[in-house]
Backbone of each chain as ProteinMPNN parsed JSONL, in Angstrom:
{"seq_chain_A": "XXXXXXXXXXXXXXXXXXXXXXXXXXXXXXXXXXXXXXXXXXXXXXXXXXXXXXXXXXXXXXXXXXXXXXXXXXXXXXXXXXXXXXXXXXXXXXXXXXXXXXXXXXXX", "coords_chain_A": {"N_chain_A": [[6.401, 3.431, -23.453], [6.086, 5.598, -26.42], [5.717, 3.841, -29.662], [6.519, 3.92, -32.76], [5.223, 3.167, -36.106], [5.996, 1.533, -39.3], [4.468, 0.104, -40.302], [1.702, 0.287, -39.645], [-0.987, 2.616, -40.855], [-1.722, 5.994, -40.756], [-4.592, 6.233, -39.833], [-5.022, 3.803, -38.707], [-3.63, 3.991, -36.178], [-4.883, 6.181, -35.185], [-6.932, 4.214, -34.554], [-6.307, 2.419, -33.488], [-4.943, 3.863, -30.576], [-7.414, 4.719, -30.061], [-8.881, 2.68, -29.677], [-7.549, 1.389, -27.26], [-7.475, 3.239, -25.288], [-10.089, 3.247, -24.743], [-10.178, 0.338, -23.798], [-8.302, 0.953, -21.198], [-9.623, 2.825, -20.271], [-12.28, 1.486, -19.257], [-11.139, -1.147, -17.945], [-9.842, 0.265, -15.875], [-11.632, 1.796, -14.481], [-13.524, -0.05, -13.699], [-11.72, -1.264, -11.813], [-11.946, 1.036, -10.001], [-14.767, 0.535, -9.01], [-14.19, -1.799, -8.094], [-12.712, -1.756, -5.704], [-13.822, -0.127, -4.756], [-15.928, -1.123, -3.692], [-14.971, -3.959, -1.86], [-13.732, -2.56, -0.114], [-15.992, -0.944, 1.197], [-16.815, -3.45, 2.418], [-15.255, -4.234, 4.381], [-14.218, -5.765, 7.359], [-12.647, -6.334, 9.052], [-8.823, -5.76, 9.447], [-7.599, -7.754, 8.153], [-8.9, -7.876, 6.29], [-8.301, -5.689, 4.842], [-5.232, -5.541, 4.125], [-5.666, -7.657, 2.227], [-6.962, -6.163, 0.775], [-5.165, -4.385, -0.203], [-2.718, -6.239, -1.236], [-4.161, -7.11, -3.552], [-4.417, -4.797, -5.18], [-1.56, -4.778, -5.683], [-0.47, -6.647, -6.625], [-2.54, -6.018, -9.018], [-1.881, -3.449, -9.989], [0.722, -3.8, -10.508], [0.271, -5.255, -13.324], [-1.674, -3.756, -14.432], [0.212, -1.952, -14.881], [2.318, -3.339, -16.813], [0.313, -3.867, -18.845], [-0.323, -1.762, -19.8], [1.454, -0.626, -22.288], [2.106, 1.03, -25.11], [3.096, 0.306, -27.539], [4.043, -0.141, -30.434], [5.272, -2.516, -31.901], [4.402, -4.409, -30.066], [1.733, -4.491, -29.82], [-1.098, -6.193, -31.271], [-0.331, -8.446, -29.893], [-1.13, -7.103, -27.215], [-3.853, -6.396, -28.146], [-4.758, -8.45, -28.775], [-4.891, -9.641, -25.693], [-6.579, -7.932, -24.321], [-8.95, -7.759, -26.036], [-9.395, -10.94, -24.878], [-9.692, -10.328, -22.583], [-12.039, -9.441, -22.372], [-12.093, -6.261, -22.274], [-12.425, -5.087, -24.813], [-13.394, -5.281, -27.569], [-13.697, -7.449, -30.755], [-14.674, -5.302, -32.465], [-14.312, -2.872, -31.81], [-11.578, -2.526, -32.587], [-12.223, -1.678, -35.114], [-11.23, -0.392, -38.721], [-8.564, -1.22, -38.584], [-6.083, -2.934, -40.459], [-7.623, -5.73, -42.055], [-5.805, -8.199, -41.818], [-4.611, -7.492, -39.088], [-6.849, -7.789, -37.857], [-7.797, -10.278, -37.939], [-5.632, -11.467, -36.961], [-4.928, -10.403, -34.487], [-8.004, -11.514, -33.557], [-7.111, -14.566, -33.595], [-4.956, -14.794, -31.576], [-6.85, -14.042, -29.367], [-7.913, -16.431, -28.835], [-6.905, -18.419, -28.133]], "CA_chain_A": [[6.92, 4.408, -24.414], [4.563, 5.012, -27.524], [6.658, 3.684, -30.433], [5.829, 4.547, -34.146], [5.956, 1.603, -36.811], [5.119, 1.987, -40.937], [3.383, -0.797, -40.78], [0.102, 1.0, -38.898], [-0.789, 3.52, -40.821], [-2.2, 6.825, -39.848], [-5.807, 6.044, -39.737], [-5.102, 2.909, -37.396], [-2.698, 4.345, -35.4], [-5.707, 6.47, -34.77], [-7.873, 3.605, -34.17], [-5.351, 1.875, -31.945], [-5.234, 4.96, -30.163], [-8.808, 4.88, -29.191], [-9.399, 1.499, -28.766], [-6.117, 1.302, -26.301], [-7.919, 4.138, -24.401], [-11.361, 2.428, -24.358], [-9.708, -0.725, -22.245], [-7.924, 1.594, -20.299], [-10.804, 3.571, -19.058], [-13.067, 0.323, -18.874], [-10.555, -1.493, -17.074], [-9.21, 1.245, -14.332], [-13.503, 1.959, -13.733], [-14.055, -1.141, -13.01], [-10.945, -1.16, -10.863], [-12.287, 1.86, -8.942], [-15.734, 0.12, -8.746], [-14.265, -3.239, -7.005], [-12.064, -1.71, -4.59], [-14.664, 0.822, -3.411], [-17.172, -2.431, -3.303], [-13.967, -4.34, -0.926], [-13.061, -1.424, 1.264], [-16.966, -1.034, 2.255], [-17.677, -4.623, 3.067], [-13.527, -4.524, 5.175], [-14.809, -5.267, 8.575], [-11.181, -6.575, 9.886], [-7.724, -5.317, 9.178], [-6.807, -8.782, 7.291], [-9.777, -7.725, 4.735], [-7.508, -4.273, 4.039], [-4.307, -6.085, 3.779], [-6.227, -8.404, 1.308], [-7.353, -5.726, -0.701], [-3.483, -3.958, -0.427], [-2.212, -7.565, -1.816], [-4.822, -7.023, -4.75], [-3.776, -3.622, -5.57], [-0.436, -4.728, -5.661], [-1.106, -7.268, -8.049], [-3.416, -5.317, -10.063], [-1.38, -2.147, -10.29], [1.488, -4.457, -11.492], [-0.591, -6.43, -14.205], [-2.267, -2.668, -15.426], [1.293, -1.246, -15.262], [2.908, -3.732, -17.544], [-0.165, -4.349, -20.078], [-0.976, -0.851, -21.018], [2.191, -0.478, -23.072], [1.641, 1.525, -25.506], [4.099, 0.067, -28.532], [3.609, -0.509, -32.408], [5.529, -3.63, -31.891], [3.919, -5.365, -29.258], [0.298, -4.037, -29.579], [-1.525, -7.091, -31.629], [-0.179, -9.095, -28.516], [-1.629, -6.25, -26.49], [-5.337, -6.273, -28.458], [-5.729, -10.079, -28.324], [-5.137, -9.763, -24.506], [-7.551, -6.702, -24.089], [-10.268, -8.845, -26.239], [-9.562, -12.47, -24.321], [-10.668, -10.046, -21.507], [-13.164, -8.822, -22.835], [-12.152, -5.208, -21.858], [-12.626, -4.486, -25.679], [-13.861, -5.992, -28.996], [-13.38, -6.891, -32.149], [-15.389, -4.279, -33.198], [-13.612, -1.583, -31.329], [-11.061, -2.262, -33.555], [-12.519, -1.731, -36.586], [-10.59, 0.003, -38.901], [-7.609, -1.507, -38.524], [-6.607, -4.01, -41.654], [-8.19, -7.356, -42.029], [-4.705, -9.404, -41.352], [-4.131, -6.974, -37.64], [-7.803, -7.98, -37.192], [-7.731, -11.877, -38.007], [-4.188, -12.048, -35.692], [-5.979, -10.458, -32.805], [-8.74, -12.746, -33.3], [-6.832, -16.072, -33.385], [-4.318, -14.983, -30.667], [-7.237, -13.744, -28.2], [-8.94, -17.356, -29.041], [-6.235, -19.42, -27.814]], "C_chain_A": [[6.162, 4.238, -25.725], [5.684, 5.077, -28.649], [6.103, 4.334, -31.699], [6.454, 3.295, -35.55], [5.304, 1.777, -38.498], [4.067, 1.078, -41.089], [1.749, -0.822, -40.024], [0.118, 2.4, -39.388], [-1.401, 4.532, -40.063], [-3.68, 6.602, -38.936], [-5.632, 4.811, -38.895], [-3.8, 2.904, -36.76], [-3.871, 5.488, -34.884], [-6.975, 5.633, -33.46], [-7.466, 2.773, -33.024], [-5.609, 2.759, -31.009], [-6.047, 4.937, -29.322], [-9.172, 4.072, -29.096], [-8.583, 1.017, -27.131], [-6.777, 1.792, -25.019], [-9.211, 3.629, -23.821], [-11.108, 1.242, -23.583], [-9.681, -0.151, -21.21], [-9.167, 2.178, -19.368], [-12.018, 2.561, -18.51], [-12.537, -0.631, -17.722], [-10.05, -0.971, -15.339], [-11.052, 1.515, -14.028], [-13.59, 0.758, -13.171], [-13.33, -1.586, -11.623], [-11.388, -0.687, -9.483], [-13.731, 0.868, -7.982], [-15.498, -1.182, -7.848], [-13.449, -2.576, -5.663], [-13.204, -0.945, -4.14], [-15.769, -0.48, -2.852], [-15.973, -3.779, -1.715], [-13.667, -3.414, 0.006], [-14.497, -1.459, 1.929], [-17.105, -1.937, 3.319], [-16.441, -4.988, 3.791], [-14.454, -4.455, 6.536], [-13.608, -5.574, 9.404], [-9.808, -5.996, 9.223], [-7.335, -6.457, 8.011], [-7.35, -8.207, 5.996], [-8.763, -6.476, 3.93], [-6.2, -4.525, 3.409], [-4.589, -7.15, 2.459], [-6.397, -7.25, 0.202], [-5.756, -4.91, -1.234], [-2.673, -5.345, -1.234], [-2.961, -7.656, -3.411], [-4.509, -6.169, -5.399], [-2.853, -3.575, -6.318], [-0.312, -5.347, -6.834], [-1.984, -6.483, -9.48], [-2.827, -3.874, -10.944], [0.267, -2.786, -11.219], [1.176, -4.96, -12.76], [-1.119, -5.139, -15.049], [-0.54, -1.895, -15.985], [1.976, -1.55, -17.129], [1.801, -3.929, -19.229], [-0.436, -3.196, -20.957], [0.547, 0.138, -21.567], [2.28, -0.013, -24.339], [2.891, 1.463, -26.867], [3.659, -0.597, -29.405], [3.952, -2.276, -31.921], [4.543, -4.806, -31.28], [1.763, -5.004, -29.496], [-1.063, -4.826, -30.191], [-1.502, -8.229, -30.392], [-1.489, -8.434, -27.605], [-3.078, -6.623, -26.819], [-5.782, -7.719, -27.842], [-5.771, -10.541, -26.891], [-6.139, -8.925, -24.096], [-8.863, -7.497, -24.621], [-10.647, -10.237, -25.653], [-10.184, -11.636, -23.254], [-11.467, -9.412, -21.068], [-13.492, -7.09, -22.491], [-12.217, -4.193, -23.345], [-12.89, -5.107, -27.111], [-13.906, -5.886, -29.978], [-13.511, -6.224, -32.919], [-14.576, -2.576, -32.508], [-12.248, -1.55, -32.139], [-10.978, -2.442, -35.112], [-11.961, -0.95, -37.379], [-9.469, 0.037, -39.421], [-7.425, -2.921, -39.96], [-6.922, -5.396, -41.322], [-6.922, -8.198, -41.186], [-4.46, -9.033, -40.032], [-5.083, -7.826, -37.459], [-8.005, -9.229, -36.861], [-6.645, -12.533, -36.713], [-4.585, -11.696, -34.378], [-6.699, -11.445, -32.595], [-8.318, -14.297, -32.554], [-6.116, -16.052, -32.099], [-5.681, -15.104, -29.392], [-8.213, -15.796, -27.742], [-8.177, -18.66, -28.306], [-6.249, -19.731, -26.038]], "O_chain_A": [[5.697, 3.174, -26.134], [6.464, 6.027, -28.714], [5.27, 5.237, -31.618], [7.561, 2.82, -35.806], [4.147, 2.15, -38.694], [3.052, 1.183, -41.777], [0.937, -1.744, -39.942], [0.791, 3.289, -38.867], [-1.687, 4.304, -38.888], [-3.822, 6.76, -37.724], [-6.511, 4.909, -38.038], [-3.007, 1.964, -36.803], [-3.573, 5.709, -33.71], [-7.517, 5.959, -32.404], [-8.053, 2.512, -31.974], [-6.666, 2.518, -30.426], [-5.848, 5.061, -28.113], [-10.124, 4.109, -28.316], [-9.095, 0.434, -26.175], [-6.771, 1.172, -23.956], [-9.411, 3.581, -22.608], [-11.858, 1.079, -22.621], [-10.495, -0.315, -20.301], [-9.484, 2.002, -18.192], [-12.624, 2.817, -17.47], [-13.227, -0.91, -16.742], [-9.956, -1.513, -14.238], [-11.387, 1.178, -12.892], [-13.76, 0.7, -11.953], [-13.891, -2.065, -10.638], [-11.377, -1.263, -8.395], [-13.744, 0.597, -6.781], [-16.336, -1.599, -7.049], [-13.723, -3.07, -4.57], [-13.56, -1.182, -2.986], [-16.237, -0.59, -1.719], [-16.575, -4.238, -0.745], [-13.275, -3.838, 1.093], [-14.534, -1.899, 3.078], [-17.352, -1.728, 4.507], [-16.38, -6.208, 3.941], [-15.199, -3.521, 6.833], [-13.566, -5.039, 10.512], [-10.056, -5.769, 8.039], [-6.782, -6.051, 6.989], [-6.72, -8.038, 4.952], [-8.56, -6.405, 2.718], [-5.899, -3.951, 2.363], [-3.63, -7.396, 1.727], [-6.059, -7.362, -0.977], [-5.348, -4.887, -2.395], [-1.814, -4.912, -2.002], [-2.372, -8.21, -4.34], [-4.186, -6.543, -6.526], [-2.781, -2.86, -7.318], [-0.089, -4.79, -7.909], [-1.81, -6.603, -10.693], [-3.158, -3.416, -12.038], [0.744, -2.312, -12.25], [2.214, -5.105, -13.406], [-1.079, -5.256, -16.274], [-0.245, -1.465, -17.1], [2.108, -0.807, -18.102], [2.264, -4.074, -20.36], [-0.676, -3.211, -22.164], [0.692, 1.331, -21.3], [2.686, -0.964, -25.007], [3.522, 2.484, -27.141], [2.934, -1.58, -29.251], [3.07, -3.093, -31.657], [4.08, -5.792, -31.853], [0.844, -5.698, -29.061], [-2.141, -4.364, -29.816], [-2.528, -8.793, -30.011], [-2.539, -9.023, -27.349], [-3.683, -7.172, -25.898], [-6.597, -8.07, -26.989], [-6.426, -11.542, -26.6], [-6.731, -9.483, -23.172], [-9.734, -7.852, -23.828], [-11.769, -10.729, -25.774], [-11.263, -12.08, -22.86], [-11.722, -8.923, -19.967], [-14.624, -6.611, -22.432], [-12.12, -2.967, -23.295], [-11.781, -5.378, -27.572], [-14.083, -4.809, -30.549], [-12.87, -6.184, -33.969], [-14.514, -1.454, -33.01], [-11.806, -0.42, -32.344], [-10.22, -2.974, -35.923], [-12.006, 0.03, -36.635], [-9.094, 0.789, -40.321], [-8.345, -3.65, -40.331], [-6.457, -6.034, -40.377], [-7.103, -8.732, -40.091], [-4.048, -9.99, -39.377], [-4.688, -8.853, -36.909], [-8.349, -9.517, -35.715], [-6.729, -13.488, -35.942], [-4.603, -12.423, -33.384], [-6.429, -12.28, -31.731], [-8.784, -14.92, -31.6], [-6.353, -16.99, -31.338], [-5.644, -16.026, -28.577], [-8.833, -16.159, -26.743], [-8.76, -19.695, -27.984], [-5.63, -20.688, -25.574]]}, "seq_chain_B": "XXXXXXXXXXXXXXXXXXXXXXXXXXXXXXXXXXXXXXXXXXXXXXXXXXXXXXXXXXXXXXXXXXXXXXXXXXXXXXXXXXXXXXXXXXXXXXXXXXXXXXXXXXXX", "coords_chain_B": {"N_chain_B": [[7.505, -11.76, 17.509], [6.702, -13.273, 20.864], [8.44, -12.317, 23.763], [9.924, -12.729, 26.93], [10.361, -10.967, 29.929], [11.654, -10.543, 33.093], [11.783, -8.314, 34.164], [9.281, -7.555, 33.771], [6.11, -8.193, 35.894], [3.788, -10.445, 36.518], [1.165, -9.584, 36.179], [1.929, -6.856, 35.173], [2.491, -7.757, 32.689], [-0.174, -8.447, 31.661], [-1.212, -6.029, 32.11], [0.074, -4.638, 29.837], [-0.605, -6.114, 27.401], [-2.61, -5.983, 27.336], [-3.02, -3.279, 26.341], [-1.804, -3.057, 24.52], [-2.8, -4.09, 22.789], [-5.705, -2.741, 22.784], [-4.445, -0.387, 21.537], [-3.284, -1.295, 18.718], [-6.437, -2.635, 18.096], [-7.75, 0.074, 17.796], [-6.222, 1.482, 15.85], [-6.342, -0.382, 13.431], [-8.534, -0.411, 13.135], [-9.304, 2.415, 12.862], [-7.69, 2.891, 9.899], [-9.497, 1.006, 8.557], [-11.606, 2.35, 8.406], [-10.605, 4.933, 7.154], [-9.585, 3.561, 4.723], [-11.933, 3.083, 3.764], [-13.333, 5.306, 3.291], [-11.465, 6.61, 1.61], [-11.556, 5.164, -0.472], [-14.271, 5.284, -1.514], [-14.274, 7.856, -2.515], [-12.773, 7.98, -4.443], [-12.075, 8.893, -7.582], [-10.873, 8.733, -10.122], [-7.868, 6.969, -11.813], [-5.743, 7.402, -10.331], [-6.419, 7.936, -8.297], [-6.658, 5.423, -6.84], [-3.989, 4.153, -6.713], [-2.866, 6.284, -5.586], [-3.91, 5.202, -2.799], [-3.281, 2.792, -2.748], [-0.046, 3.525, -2.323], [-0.26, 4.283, 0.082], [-1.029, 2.788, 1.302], [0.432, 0.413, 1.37], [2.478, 1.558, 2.82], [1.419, 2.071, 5.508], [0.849, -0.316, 6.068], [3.553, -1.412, 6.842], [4.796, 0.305, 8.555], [2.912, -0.225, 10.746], [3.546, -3.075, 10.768], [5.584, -3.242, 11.628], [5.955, -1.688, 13.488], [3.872, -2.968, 16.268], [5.304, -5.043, 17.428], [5.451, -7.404, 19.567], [7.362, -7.511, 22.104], [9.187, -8.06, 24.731], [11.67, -6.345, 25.724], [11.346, -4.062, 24.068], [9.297, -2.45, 24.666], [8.513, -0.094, 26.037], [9.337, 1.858, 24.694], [7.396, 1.827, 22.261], [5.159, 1.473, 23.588], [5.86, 4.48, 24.625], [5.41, 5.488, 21.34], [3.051, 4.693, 20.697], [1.515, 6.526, 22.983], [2.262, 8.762, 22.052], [1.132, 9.14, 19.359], [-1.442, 8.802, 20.196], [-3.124, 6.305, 20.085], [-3.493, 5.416, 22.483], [-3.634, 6.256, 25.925], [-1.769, 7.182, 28.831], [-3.364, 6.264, 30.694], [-4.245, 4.171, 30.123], [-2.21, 2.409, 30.583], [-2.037, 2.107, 33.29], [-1.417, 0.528, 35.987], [1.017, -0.841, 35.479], [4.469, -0.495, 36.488], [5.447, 2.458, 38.238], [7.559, 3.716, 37.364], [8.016, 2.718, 35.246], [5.724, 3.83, 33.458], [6.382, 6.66, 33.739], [8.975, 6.777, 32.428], [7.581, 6.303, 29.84], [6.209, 8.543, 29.443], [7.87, 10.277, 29.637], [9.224, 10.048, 27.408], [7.142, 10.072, 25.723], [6.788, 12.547, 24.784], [8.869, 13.821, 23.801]], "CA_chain_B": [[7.826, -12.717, 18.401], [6.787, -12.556, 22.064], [9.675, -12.228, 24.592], [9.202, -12.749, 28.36], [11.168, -10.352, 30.493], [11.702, -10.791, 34.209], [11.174, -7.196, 35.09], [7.596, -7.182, 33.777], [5.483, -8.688, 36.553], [2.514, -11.285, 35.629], [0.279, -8.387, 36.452], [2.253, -5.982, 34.242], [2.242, -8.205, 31.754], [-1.704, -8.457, 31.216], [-1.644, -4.557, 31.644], [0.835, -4.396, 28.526], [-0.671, -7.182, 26.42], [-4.195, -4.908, 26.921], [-2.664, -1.849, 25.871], [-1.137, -3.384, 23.091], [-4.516, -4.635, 22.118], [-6.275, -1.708, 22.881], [-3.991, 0.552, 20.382], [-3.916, -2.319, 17.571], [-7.724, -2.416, 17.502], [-7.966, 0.953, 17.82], [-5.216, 1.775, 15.04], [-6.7, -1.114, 12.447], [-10.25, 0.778, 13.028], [-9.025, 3.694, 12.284], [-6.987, 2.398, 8.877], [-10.317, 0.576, 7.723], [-12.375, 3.816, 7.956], [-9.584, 5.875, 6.142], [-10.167, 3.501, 2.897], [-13.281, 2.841, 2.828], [-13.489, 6.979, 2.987], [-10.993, 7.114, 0.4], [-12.171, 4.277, -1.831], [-15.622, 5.768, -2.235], [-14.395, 9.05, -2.507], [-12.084, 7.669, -5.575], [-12.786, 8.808, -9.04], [-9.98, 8.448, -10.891], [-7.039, 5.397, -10.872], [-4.294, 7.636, -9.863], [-6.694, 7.562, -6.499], [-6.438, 4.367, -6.605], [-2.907, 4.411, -7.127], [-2.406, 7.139, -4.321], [-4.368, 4.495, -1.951], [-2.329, 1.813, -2.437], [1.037, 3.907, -1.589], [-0.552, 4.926, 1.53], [-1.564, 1.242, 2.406], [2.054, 0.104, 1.327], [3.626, 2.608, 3.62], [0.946, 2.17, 6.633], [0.959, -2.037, 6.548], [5.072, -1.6, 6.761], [4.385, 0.508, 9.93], [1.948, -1.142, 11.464], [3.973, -4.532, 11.043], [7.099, -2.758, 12.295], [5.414, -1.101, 15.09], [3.519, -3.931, 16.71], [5.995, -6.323, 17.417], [5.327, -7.186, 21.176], [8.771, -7.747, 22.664], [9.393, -6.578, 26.279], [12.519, -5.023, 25.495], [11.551, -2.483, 22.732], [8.162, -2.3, 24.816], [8.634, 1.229, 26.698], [9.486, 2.583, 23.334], [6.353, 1.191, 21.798], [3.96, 2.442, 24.413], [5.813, 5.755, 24.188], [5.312, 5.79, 20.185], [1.851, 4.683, 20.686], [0.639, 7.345, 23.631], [2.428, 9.922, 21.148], [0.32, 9.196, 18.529], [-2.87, 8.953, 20.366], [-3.583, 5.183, 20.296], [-3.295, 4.713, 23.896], [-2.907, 7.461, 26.68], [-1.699, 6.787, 30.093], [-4.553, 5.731, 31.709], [-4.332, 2.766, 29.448], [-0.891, 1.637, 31.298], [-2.276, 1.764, 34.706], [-0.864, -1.062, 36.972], [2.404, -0.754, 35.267], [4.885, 0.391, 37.548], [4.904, 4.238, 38.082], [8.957, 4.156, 36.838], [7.386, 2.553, 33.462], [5.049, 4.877, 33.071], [7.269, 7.844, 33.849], [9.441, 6.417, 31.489], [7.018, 5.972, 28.868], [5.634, 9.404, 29.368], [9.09, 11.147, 29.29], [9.719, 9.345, 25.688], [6.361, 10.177, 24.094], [7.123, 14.378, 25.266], [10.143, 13.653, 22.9]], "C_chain_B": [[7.463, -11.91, 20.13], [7.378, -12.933, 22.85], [8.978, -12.144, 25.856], [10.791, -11.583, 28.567], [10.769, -10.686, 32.031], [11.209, -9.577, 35.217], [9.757, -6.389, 34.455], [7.075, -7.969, 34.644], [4.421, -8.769, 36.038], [1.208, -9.716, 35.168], [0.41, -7.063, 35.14], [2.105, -6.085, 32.824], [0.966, -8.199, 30.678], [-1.88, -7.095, 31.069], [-1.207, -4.401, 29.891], [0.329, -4.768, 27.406], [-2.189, -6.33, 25.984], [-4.225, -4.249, 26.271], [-2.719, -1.927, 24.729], [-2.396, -3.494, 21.943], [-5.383, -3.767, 21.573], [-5.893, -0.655, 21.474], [-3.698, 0.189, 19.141], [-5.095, -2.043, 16.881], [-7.838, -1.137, 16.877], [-7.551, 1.744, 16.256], [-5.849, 1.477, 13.58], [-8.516, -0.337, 11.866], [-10.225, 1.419, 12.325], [-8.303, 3.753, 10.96], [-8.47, 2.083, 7.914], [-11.625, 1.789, 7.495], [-11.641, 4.574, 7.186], [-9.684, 5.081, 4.6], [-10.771, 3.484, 2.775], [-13.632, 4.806, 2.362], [-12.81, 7.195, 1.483], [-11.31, 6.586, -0.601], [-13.673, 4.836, -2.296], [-14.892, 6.825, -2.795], [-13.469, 9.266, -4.638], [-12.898, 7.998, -6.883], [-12.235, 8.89, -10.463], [-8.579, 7.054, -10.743], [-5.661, 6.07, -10.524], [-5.073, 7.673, -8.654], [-6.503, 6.846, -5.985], [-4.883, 3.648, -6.126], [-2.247, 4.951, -5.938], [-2.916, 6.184, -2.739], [-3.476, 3.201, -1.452], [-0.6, 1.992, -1.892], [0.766, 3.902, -0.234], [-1.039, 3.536, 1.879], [-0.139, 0.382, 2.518], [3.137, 0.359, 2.658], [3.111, 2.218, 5.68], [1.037, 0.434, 7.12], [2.61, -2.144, 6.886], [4.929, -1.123, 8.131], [4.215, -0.268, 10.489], [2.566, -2.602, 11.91], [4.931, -4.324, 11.7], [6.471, -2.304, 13.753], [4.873, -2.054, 16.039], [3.851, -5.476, 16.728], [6.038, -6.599, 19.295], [6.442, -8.129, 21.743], [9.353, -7.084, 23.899], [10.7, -5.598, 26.502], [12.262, -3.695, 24.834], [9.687, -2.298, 23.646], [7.646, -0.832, 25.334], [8.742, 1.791, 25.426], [8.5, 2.72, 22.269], [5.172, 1.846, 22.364], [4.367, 3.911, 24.208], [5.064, 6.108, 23.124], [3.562, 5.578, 20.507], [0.746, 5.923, 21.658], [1.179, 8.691, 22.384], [1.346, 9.96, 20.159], [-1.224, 9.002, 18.667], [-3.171, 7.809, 20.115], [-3.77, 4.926, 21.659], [-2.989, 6.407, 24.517], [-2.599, 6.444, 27.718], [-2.233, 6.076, 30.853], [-4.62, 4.537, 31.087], [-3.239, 1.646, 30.118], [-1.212, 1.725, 32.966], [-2.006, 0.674, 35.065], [0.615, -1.57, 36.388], [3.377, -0.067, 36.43], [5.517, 1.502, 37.35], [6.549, 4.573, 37.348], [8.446, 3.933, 35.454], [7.212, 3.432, 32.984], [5.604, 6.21, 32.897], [8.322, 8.222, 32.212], [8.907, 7.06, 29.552], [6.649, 7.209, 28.301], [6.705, 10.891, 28.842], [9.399, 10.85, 27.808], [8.839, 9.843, 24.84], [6.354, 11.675, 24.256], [7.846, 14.488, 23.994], [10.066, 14.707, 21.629]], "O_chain_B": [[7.709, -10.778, 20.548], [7.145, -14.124, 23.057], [7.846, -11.689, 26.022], [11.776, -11.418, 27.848], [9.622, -11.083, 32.24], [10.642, -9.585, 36.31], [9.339, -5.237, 34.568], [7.571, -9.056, 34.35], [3.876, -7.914, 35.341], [0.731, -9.209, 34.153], [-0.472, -6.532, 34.464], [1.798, -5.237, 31.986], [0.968, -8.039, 29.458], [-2.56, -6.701, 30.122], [-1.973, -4.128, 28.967], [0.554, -4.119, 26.385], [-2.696, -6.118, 24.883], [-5.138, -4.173, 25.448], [-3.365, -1.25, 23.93], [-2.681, -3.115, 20.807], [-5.817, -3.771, 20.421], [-6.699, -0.25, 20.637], [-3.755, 1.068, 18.28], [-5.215, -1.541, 15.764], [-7.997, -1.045, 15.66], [-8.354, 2.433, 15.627], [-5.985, 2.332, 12.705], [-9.171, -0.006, 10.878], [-10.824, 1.393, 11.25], [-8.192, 4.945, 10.675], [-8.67, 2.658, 6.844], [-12.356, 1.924, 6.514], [-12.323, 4.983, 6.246], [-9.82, 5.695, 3.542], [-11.078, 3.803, 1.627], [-14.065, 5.276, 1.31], [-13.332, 7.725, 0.502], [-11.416, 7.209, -1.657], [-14.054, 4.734, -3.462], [-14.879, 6.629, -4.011], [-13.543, 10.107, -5.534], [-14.003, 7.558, -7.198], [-12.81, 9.043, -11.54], [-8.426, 6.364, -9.736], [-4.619, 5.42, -10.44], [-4.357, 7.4, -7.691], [-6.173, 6.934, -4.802], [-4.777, 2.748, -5.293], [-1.332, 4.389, -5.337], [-2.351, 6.454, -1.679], [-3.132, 2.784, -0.346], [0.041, 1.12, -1.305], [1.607, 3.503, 0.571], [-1.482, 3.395, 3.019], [0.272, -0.177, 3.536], [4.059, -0.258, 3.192], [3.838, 2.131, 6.67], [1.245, 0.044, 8.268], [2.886, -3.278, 7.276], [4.919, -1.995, 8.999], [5.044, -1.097, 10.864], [2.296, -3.198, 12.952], [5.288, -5.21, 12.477], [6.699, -2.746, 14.879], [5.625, -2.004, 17.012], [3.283, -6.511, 16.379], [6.689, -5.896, 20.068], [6.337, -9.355, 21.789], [9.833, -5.959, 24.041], [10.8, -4.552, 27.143], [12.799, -2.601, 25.009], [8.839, -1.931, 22.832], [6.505, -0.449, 25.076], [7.695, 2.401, 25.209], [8.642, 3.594, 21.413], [4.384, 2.586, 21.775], [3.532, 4.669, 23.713], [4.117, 6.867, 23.333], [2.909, 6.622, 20.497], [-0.399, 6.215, 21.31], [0.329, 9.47, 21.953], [0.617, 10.951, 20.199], [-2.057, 9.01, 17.76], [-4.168, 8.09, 19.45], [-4.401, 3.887, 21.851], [-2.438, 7.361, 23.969], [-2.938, 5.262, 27.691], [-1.688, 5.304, 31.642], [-5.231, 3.706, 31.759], [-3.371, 0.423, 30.162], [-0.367, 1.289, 33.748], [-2.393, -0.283, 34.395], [1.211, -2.554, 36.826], [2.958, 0.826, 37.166], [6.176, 1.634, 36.319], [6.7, 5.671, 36.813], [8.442, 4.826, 34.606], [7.973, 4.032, 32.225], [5.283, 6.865, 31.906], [8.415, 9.15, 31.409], [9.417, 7.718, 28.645], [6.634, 7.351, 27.078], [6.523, 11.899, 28.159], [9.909, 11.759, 27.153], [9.088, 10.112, 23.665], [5.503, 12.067, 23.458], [7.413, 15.254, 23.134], [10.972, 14.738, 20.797]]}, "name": "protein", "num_of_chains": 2, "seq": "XXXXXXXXXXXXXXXXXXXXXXXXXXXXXXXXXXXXXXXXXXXXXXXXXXXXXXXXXXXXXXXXXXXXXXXXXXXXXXXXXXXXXXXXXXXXXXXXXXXXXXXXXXXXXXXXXXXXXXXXXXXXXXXXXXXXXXXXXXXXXXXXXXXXXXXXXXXXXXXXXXXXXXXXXXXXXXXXXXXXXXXXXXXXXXXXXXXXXXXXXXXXXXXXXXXXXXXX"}
């Protein structure tokens, strides 16, 4: 649910916005790109059930991270930058103290 | 779990256990060509998304369906000549009431 918080203003509530989206579409591509690379090289049934077990996992894990809330969304960045699906520079913009707290969290 | 029954004969047995085999392979084949088709064909992650329902839905089958138990086994071969894993000619050396059986069930 996309929340709304004073303390982001417009201009990085923008930049959130489009960095949020830049994981997203980096993350789900790459998605597409491993399962189609696993389904080719499936030469037994276990391999399909393997990649259905990954899915499952994966579709849980994208479900819950791309949450799209004021509150939580510093959480959110410094997990998106620990995995490297977006960088400190993608959220540029945003003020120094968001940018420093991403930093230190994604560092830990 | 596999169940012995008294009114399968050794003979019948090896026919059954073939069959079974036969429409398994056949089945799992036919599953690992259907993603790899759909995983290339993917170009968005609700495909992805739509892939994994349909592997959800077909591994629940599949595990439900191929439970080789000589009671639920006439019911099994039916479901399987219905659906074109197996015809008739696959249950040869069963005895001709089986088959009758089997053949009257997958009409259904």
């Amino acid at each position: 649910m996309q929340g709304t918080n004073t303390e982001w203003s417009e201009v990085e509530q923008q930049v959130a916005k489009a960095a949020f989206q830049i994981a997203y579409d980096r993350e789900t591509s790459a998605l597409i790109h491993t399962v189609c690379e696993e389904a080719t090289s499936a030469t037994k049934v276990e391999d399909i059930w393997k990649l259905h077990d990954f899915l499952s996992a994966k579709r849980h894990d994208i479900d819950g991270k791309y949450d799209y809330s004021y509150a939580a969304l510093i959480f959110v960045f410094a997990r998106l930058v620990q995995e490297k699906w977006i960088s400190l520079d993608d959220l540029s913009g945003l003020e120094p103290d968001k940018i420093a707290k991403v930093s230190a969290l994604a560092r830990m």
